[in-house]
DRENPA-3360 file (N, C-alpha, C; in nm, 2 decimals, always signed):
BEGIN
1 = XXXXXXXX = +1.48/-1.76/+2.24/+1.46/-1.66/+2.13/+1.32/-1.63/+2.11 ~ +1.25/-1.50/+2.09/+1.14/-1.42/+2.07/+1.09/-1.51/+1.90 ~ +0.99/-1.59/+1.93/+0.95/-1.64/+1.83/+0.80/-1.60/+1.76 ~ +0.78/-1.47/+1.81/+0.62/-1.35/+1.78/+0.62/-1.25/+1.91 ~ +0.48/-1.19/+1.81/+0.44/-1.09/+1.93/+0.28/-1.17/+1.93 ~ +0.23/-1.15/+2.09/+0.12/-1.15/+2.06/+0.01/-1.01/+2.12 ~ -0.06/-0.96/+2.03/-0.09/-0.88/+2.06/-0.26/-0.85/+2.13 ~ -0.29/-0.81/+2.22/-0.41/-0.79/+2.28/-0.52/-0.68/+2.24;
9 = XXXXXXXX = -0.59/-0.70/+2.23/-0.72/-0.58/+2.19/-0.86/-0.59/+2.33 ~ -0.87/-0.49/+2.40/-0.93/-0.46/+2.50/-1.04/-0.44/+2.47 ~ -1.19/-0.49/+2.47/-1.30/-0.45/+2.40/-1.41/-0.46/+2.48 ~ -1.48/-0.38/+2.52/-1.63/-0.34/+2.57/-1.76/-0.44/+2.47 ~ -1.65/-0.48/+2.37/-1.79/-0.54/+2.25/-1.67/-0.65/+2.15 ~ -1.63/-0.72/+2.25/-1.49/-0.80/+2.26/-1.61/-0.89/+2.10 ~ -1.73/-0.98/+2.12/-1.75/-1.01/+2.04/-1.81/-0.98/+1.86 ~ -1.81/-0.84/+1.91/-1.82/-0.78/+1.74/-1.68/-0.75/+1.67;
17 = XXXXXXXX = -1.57/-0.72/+1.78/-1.41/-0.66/+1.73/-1.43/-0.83/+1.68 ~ -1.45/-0.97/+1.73/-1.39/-1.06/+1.69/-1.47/-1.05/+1.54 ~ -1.59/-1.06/+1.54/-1.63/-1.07/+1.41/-1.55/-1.01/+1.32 ~ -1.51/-0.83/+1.31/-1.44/-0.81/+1.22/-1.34/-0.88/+1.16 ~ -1.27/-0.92/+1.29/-1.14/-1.00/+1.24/-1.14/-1.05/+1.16 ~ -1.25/-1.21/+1.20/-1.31/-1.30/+1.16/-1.35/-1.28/+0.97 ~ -1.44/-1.20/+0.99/-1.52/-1.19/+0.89/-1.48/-1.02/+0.77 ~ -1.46/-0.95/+0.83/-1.39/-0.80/+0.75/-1.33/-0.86/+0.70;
25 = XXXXXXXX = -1.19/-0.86/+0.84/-1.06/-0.87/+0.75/-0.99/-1.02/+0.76 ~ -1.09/-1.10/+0.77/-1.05/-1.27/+0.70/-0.92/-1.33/+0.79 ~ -0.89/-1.26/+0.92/-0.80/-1.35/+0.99/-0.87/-1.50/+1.03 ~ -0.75/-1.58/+0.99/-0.80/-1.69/+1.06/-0.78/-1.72/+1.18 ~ -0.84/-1.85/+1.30/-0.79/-1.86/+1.43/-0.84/-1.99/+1.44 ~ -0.80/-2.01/+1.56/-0.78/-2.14/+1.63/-0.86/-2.15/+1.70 ~ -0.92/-2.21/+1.81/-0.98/-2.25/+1.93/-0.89/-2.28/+2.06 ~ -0.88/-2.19/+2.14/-0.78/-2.19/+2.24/-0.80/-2.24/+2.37;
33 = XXXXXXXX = -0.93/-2.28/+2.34/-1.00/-2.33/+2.43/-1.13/-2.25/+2.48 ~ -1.22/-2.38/+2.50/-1.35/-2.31/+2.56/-1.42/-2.24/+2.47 ~ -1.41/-2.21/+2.34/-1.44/-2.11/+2.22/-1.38/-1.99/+2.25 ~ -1.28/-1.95/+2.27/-1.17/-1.85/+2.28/-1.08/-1.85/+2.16 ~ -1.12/-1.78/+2.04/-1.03/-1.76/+1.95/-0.90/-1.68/+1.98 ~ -0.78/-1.76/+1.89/-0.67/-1.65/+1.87/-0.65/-1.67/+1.73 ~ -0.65/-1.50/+1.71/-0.60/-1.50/+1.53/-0.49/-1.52/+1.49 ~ -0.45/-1.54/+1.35/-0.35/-1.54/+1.32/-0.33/-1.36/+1.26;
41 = XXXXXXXX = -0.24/-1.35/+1.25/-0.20/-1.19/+1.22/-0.11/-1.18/+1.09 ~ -0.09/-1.07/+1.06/+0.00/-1.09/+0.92/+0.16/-1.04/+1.01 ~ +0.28/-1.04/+0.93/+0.39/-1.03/+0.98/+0.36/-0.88/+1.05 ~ +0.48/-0.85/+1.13/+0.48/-0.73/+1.21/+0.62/-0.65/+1.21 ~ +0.57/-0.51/+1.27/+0.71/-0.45/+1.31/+0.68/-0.33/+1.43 ~ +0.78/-0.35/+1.52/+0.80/-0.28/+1.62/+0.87/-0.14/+1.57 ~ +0.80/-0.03/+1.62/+0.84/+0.15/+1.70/+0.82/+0.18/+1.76 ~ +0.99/+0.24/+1.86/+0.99/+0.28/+1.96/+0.96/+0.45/+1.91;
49 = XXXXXXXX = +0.91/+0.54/+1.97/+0.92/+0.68/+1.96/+0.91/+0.72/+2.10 ~ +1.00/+0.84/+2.11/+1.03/+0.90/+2.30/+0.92/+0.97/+2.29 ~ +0.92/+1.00/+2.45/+0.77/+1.11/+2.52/+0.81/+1.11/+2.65 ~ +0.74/+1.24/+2.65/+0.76/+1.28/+2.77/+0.65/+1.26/+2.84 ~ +0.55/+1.26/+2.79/+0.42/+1.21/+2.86/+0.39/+1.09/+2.95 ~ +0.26/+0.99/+2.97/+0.29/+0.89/+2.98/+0.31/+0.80/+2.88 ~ +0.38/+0.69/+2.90/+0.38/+0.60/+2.81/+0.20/+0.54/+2.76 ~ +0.26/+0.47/+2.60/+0.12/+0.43/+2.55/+0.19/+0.36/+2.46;
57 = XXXXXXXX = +0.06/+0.27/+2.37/+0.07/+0.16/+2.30/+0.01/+0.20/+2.17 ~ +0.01/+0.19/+2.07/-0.07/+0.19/+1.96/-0.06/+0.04/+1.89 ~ -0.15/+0.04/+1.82/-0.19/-0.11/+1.77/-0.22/-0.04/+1.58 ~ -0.15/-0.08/+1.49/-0.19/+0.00/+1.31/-0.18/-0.13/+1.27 ~ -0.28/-0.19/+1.18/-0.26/-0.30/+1.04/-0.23/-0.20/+0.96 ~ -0.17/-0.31/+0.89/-0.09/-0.26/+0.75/-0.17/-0.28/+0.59 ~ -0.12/-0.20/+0.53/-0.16/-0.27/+0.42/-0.06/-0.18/+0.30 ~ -0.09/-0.28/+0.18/-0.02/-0.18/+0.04/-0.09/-0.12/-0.01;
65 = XXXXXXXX = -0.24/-0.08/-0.02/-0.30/-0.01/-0.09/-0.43/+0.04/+0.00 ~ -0.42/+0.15/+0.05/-0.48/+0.22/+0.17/-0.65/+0.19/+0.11 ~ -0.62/+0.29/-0.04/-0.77/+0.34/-0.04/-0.87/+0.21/-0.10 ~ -0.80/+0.09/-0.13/-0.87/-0.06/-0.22/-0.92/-0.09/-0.08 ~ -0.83/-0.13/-0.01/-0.88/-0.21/+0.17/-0.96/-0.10/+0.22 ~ -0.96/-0.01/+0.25/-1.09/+0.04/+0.26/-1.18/+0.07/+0.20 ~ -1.23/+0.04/+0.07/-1.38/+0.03/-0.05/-1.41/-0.11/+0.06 ~ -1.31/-0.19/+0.00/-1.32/-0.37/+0.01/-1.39/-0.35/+0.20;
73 = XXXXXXXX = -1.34/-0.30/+0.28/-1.37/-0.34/+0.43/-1.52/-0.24/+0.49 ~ -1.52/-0.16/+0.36/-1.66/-0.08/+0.34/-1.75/-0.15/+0.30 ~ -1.77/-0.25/+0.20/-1.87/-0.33/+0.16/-1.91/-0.43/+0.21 ~ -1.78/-0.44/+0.33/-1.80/-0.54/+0.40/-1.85/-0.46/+0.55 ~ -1.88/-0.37/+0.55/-1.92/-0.32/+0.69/-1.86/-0.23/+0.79 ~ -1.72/-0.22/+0.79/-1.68/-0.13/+0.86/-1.63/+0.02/+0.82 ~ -1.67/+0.10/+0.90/-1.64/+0.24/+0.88/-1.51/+0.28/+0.90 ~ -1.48/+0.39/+0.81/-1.37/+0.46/+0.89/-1.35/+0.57/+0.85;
81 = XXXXXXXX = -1.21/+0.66/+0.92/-1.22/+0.80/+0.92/-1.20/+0.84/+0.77 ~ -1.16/+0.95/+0.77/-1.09/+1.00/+0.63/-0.95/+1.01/+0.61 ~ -0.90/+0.93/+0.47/-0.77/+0.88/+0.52/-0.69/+1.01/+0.49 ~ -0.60/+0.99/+0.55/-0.48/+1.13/+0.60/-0.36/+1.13/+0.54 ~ -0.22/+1.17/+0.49/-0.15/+1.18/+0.42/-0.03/+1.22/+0.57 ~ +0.03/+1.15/+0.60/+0.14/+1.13/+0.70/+0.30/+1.18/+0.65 ~ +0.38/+1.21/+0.74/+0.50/+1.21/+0.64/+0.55/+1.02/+0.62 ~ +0.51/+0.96/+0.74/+0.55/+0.78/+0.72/+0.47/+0.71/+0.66;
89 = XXXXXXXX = +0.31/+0.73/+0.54/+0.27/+0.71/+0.54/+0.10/+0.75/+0.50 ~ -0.01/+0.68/+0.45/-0.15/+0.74/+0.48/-0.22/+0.66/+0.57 ~ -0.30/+0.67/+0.64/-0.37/+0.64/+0.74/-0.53/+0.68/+0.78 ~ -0.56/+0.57/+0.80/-0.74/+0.59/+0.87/-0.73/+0.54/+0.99 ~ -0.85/+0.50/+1.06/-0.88/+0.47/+1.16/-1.04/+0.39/+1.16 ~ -1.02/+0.24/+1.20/-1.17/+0.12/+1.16/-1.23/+0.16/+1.28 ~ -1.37/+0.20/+1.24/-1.47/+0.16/+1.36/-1.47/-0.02/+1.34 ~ -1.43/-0.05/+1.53/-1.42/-0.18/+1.52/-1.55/-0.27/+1.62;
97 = XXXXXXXX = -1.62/-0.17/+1.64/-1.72/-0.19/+1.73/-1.79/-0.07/+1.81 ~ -1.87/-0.03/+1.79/-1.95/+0.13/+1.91/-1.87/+0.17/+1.92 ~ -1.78/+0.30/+1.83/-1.70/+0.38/+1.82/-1.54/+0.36/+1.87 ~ -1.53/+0.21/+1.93/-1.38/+0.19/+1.90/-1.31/+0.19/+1.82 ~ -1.17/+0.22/+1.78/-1.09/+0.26/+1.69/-0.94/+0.12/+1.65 ~ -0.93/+0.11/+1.56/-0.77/+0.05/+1.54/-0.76/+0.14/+1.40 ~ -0.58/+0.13/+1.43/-0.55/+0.20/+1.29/-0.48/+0.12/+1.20 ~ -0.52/+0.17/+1.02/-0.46/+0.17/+0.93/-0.38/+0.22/+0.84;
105 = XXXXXXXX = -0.29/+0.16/+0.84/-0.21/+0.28/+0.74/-0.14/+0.18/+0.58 ~ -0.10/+0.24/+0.53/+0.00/+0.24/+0.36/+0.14/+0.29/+0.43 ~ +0.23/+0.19/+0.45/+0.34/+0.23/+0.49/+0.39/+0.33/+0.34 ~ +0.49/+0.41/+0.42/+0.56/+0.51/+0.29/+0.69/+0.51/+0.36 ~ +0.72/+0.43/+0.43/+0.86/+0.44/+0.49/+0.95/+0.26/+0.42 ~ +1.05/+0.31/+0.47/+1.16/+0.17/+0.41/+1.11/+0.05/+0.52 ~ +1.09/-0.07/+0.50/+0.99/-0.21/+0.61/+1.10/-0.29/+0.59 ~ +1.14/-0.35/+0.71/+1.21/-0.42/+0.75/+1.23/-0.57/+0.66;
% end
């Protein structure tokens, strides 16, 4: 039985995305060896959406209240876009290190 996901983040500045983690948004982690953190994550949910294109991945944290987590992850240092009004949802996008991106959104849809 599928007992998680674990999810990867590819980073050019692998040690400042960890800080965020770390220190923004207060994930905890382990030592996996050798000083190799893994975080812990908050619960999750998988969507599938078709294309015709190539396939791709997206990676969004969650939250209940879009615009509080972003003042709160502003004073704590990270940037981000201007949040957007979705039909699933609102949404920004964290500078997570020299113009890399992960997304955030305010679910507005029914969660599992």
């Amino acid at each position: 039985m599928i007992t998680g996901i674990h999810a990867i983040i590819y980073s050019k500045h692998a040690e400042r995305v960890r800080g965020v983690l770390a220190d923004a948004l207060g994930f905890r982690s382990v030592d996996a060896g050798g000083g190799w953190p893994i975080f812990a994550a908050p619960p999750a949910e998988i969507a599938v959406h078709p294309t015709d294109d190539s396939p791709e991945h997206e990676l969004y944290l969650m939250c209940d209240d879009i615009a509080t987590t972003v003042a709160m992850l502003s004073e704590r240092g990270v940037t981000s876009s201007p949040i957007v009004e979705r039909s699933w949802g609102l949404v920004t996008s964290l500078d997570i290190g020299d113009g890399e991106k992960i997304g955030l959104y305010e679910p507005r849809h029914p969660r599992p």
